[in-house]
N, C-alpha and C positions, 0 to 999 in steps of 0.2 A: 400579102404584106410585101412592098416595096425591100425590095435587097440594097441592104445599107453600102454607102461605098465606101473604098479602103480609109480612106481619112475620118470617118465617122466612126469606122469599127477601132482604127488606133486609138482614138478619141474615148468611146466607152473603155477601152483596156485599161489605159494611162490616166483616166480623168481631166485630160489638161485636152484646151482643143490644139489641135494641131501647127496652129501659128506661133504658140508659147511657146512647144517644143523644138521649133524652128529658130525661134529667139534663141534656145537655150544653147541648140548646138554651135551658132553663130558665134553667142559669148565664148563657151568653149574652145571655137577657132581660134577669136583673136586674143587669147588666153596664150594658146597653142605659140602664135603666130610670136608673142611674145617674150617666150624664153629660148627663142632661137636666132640669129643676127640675118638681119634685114638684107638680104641679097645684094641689094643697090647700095649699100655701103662696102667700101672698099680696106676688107682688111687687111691690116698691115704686122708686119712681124719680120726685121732684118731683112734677109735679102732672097724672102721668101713669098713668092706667087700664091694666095690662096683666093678660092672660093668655092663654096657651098652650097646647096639649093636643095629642097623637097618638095615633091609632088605629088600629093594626097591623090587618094582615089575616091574620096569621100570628103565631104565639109571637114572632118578632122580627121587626123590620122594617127596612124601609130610609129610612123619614127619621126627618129628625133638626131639633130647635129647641133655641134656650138662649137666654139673657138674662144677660149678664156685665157686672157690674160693676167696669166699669174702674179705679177704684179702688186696688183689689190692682195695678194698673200701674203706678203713679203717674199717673196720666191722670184727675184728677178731675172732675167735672163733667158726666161724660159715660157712656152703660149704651151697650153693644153687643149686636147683635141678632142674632140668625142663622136661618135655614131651610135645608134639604139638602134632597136627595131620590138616592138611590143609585138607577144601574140596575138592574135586576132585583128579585130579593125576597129572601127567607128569609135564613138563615146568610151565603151572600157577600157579600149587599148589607147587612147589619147588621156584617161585618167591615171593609166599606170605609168605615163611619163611623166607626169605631171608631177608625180610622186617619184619618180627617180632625178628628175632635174635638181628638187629638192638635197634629195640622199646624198648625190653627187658633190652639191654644191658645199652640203654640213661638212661631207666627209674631206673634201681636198682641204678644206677651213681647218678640221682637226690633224690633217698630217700636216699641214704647214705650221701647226705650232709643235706639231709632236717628232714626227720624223724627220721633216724637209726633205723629202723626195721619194719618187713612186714606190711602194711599197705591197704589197698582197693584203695588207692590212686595209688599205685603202678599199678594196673591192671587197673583202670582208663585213667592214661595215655596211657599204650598199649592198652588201647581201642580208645582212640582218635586217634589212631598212626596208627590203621588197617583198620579201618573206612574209611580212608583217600586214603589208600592201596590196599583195599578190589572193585572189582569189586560186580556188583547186585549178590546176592545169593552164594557169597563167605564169607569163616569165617575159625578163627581158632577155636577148643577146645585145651587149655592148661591146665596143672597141675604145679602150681610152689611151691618149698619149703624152707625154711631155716632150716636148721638142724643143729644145736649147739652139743657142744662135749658129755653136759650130756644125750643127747638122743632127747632133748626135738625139737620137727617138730613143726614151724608156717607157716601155708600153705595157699593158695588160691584155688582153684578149678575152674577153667573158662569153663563150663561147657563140661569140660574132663571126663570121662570114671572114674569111680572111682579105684584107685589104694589101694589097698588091706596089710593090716599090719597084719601080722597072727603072735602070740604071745606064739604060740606054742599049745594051745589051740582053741581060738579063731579068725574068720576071723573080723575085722575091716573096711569098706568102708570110705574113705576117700571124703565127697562130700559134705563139705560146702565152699562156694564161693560164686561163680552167671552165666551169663550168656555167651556165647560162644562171642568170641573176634569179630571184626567188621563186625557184621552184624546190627548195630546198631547205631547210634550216640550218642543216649542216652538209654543206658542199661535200660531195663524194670524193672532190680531188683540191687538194688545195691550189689557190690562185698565183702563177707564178709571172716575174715581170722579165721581161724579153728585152732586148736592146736591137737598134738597127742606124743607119749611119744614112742619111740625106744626104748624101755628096755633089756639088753642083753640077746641076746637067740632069739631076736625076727628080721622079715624080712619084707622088704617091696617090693612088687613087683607093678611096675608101668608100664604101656601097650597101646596100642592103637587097636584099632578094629577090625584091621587085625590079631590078635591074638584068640580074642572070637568069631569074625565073622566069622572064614575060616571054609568052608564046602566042605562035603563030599560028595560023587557020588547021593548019595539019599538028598542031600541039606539037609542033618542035620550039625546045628554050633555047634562046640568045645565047647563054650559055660561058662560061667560063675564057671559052679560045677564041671567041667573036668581041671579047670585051679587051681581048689583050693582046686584039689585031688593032684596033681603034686608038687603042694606046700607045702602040709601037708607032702606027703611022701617024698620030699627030702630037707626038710626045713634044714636039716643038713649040706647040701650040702654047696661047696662055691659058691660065689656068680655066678662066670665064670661056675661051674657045673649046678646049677642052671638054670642059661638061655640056655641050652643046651640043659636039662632034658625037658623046657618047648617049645623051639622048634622043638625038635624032638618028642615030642608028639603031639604038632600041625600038623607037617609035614607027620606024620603016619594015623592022622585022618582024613587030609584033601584027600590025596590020588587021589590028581591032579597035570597033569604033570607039570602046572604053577600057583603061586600061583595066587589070586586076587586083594588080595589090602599088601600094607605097613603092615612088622610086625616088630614093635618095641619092646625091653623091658627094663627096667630102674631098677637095682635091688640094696638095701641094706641093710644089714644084719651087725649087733650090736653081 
């Protein structure tokens, strides 16, 4: 008996032949592709440099960025920021954003009627909202911010990767919050919000793991102090040179034909 080949055998598992399933992850990209802002669109917000970009390892992936302006809240004066990063990869980890984009979007809609401004409350609910979402031993890490025209960042930290505010001098870790999004029903540590100050001249670089974690032929990771030599030295840069400067230094040091996991960056610059 002729030995079936892998597409034939996915094919009896799934029931669907292999080209449906190919359709299907495609939809799901450009599903993906579209609750996040189009790179070649040049966002604006006062007299702040930003941009943004993700690059899957897979047709879909598991993080996620956006830049909202609040605005549409009634919340003027201020753009909110976001990074994710889902566990896992492919299809389930591109569905659990899908489902926190959602969370995110209901929830900033009820503090803007309820509180008007960052709150623990707010990550609260997208934690009841993921929980809910979240299959065993799934979760998100998020970073979310409000960032006002005079500089001033009121943030949350869910326990995301800390995003880095270098002031031209100084590196800053960004990591008061709480705990990673629903793995949980009831958070172990309650969610607390942070403050930090964009003062001109200064940058913020915000990232996911695929960034510090990609390694090299000898399995050394890029790492922490490689990301915040790239920063000091082209902190001048613009924001689009910037996230250039810091993936093409990842991509030199990882020196693999593919990468391994999702690498995001979220950059802004005062």
């Amino acid at each position: 008996m002729a030995k079936k080949s892998p597409a034939t055998r996915l094919t009896d598992l799934v029931g669907s032949p292999l080209r449906e399933i190919k359709e299907e992850f495609i939809s799901v990209a450009e599903m993906q592709n579209q609750i996040m802002p189009d790179p070649e669109l040049v966002e604006s917000f006062g007299d702040f440099d930003i941009f943004g970009m993700t690059v899957p390892t897979t047709i879909v992936g598991g993080d996620f960025f956006d830049f909202i302006d609040l605005e549409r809240f009634r919340l003027p004066g201020r753009m909110a920021l976001v990074i994710a990063d889902a566990s896992g990869h492919g299809l389930a980890a591109a569905m659990l954003i899908r489902d926190f984009n959602t969370a995110l979007y209901t929830a900033i809609s009820m503090q803007a009627h309820y509180e008007q401004d960052t709150s623990p409350l707010l990550f609260e609910k997208i934690n009841h909202r993921m929980y809910r979402s979240s299959l065993p031993n799934q979760f998100i890490s998020a970073f979310y911010g409000e960032l006002h025209l005079d500089g001033l960042l009121r943030y949350v930290n869910a326990g995301h990767l800390s995003p880095l505010l270098f002031d031209g001098k100084e590196f800053r870790e960004l990591d008061r919050g709480g705990p990673v999004l629903g793995a949980f029903h009831d958070p172990p540590a309650p969610y607390l919000v942070g403050e930090a100050r964009l003062a001109p001249g200064s940058v913020l670089v915000c990232y996911t793991d695929g960034i510090t974690e990609a390694a090299n032929s000898k399995e050394e990771e890029f790492g922490l102090e490689r990301l915040q030599r790239v920063i000091r030295r082209r902190r001048r840069s613009s924001a689009r040179a910037l996230f250039g400067a810091i993936m093409d230094a990842v991509e030199g040091f990882a020196d693999q034909p593919r990468q391994s996991d999702d690498r995001t960056l979220l950059i802004i610059k005062h």
